[in-house]
C-alpha positions as CSV (number, residue, x, y, z in Angstrom):
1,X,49.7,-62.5,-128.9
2,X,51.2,-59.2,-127.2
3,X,54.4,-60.3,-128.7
4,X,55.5,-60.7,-125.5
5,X,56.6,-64.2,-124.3
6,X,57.0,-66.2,-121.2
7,X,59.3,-68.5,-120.0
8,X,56.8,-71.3,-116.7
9,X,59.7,-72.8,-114.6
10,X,58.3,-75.3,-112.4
11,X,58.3,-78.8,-111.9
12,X,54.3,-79.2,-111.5
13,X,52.9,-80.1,-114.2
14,X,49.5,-79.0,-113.5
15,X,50.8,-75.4,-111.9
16,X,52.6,-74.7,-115.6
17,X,49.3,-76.1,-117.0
18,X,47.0,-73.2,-115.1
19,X,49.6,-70.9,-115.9
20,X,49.9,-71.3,-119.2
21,X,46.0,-71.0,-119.5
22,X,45.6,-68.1,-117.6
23,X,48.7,-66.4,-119.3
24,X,47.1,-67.7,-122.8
25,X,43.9,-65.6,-122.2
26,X,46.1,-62.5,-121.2
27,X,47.7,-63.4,-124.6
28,X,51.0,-64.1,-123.6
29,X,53.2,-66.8,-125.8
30,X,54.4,-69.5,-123.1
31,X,57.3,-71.3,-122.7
32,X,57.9,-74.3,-120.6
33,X,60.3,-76.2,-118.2
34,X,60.5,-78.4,-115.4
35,X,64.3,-78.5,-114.6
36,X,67.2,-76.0,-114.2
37,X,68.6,-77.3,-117.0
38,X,66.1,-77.4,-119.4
39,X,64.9,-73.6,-118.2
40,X,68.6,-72.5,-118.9
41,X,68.8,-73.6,-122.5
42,X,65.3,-72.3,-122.9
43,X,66.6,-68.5,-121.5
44,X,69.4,-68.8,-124.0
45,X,68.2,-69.9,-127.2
46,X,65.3,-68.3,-127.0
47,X,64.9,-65.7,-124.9
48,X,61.9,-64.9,-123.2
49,X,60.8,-61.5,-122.2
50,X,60.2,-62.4,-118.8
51,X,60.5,-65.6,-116.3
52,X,58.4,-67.2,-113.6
53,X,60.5,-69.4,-111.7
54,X,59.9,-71.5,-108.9
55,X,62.0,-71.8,-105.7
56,X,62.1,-75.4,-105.7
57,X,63.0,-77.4,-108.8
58,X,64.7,-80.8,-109.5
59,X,68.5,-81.0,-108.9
60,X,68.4,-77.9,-106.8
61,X,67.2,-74.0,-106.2
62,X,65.5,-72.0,-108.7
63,X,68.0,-69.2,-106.7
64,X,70.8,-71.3,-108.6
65,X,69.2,-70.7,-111.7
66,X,68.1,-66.9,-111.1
67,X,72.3,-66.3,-109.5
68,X,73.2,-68.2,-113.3
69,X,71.4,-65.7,-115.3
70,X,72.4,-62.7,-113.2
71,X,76.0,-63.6,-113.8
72,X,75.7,-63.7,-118.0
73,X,75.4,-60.2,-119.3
74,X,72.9,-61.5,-122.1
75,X,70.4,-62.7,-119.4
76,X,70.8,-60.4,-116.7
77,X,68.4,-58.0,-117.8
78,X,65.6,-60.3,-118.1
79,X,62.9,-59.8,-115.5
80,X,62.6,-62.8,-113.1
81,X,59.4,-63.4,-110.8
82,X,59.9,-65.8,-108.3
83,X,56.7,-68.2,-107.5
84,X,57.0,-70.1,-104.4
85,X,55.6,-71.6,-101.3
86,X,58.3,-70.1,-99.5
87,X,56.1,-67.1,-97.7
88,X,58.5,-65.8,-95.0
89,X,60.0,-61.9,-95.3
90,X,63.8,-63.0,-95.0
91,X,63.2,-65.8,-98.0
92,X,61.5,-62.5,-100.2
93,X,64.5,-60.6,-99.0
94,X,66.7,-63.7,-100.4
95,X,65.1,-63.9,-103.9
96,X,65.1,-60.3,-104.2
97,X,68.4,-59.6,-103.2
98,X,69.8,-62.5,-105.7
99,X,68.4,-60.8,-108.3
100,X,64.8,-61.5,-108.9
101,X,62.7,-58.5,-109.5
102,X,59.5,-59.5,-108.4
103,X,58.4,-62.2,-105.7
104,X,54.8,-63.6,-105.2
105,X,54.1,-66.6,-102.4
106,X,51.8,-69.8,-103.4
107,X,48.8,-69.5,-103.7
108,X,48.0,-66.4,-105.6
109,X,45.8,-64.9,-108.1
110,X,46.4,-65.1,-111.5
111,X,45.2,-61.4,-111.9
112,X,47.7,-60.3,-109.8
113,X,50.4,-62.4,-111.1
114,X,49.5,-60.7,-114.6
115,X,49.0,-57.5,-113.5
116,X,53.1,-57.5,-111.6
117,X,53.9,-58.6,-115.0
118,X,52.7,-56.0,-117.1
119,X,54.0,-54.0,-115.1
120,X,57.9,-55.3,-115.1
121,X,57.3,-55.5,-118.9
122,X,56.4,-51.4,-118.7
123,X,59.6,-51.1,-116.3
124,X,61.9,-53.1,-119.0
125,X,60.7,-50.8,-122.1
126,X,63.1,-48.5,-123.3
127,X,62.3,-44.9,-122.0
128,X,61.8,-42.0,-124.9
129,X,64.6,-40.6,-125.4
130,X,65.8,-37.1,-123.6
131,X,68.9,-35.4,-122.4
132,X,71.5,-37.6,-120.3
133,X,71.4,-36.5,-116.7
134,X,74.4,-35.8,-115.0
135,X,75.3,-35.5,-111.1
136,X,79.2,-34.9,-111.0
137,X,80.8,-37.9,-113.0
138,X,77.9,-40.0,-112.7
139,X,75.9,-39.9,-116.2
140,X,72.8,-41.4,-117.0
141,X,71.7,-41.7,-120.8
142,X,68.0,-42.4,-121.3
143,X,68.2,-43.0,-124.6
144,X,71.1,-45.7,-124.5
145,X,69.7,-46.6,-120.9
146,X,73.9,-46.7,-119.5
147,X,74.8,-45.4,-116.8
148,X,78.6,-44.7,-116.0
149,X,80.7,-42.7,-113.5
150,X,83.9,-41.3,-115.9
151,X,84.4,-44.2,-118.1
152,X,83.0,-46.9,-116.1
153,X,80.2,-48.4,-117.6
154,X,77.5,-49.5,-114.5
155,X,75.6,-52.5,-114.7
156,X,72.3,-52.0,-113.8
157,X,69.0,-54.5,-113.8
158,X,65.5,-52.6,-115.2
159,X,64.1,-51.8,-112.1
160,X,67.8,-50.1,-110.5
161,X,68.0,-48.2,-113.6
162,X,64.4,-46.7,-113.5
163,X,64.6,-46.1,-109.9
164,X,68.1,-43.6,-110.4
165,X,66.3,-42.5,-113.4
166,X,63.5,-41.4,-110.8
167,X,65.8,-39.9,-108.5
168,X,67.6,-38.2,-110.9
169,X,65.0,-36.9,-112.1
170,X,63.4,-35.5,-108.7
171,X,66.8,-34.5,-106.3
172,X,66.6,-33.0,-103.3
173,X,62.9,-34.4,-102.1
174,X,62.1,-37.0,-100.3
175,X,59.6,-39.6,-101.7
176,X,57.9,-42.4,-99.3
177,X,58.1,-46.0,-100.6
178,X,54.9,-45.7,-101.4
179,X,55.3,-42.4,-103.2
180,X,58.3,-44.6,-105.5
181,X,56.4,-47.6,-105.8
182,X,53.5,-45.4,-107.9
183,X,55.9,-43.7,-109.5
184,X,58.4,-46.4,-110.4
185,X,56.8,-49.9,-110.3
186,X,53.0,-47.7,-111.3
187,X,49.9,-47.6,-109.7
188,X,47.7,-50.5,-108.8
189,X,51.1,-52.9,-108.9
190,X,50.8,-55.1,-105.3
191,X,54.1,-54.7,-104.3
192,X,55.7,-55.1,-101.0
193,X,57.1,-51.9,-99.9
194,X,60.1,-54.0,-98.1
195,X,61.1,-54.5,-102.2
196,X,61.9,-50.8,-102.3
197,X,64.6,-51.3,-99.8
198,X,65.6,-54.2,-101.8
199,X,66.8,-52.0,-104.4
200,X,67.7,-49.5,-102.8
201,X,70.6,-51.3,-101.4
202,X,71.2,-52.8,-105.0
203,X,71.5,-49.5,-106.4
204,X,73.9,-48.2,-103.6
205,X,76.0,-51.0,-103.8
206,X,76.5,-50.9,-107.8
207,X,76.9,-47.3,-107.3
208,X,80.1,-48.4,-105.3
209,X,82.5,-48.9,-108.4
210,X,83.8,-45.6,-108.0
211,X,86.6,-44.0,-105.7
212,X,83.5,-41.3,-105.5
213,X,80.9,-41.3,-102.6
214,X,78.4,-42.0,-105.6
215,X,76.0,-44.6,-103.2
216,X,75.4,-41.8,-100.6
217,X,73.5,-39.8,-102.6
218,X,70.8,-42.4,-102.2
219,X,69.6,-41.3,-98.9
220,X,67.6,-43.2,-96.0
221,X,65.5,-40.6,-94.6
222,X,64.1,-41.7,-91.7
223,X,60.3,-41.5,-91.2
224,X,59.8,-41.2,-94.6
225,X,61.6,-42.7,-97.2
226,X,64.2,-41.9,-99.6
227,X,66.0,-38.9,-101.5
228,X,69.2,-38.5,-104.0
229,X,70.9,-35.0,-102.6
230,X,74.6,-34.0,-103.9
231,X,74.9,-31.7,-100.7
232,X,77.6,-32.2,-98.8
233,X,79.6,-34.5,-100.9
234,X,82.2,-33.6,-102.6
235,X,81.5,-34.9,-106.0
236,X,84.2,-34.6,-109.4
């Protein structure tokens, strides 16, 4: 196995039955469930590396399940894809902005499905270690992976941390989503570049603890994408 294992939430037997074989091959260890319930004592007694949850599950909303997680500090950084019928932009927009890192509409390729994956799994590794990065009170530590503004610690999911990593890493130029997706999801990742706005507005809004104008550095530039510029605001 890659050591890596996988938590199937869905209710069809044969879809966690194809999954499981197709994630077997790409030597993944599988976990199974068919209910909330059963998923959520799965996540917490065992703890999978990653989950693939379905939108609609017996005795309510794989969303319930996925907001659940978000809120307990020893599950919310575990990546979530969300599998589901549900195809339509503003239901993506609704996983996403829940808290689900990944979204992918029945039916799909396994390929893919492995391939977005691997690639959360890359996104979730810890980075090698380096010198914090610091823009006023706002301090990111690579090797901890914190971030805080002062003394307050901000909680970030995998893919908001790498993406402030990014654009701390590269201020004052502005990057197209596609240009971020490459350099933050990787290359050859299908992503939807509406995900980059996603998170965008999940990293501005945790960025919003402090007094400081912290979530403006994140800029919308129009035309183009984004950019993280200190200039003009008036920063401790």
């Amino acid at each position: 196995m890659t050591g890596h294992s996988v938590l199937i939430v869905d209710d069809e037997v044969a879809i966690r039955g194809m999954l499981r074989m197709a994630l077997e091959l790409a030597e993944f260890d599988c976990l199974e469930a068919g209910t909330i319930d059963d998923a959520h004592e799965i996540v917490v007694n065992q703890r999978p590396d990653i989950i693939l949850l379905d939108w609609m599950l017996p005795g309510g909303s794989g969303l319930e399940l996925l907001r659940r997680l978000k809120r307990d500090d020893a599950t919310a950084h575990t990546p979530v894809i969300m599998l589901t019928a549900k195809a339509t932009e503003d239901n993506m927009i609704q996983g996403l902005e829940v808290g689900a890192d990944d979204y992918l509409s029945k039916p799909f390729a396994p390929r893919e499905l492995i391939a977005r994956m691997k690639a959360l799994l890359r996104r979730a590794r810890v980075i090698e270690p380096g010198e914090p990065l610091r823009i006023g009170a706002l301090n990111l530590d690579m090797e901890a992976r914190r971030v805080s503004i002062d003394e307050g610690v901000i909680d970030l999911g995998p893919t908001e941390f790498n993406l402030l990593l990014f654009f701390m890493s590269h201020p004052e130029r502005a990057y197209s989503r596609a240009q971020i997706l490459d350099y933050v999801w990787g290359p050859g990742v299908y992503v939807e570049e509406r995900t980059v706005d996603v998170h965008i507005r999940r990293l501005r809004k945790a960025l919003q603890i402090s007094d400081g104008p912290y979530a403006e550095l994140i800029q919308t530039v129009r035309g183009t994408g984004y950019r993280l510029s200190a200039r003009g605001l008036e920063l401790p």
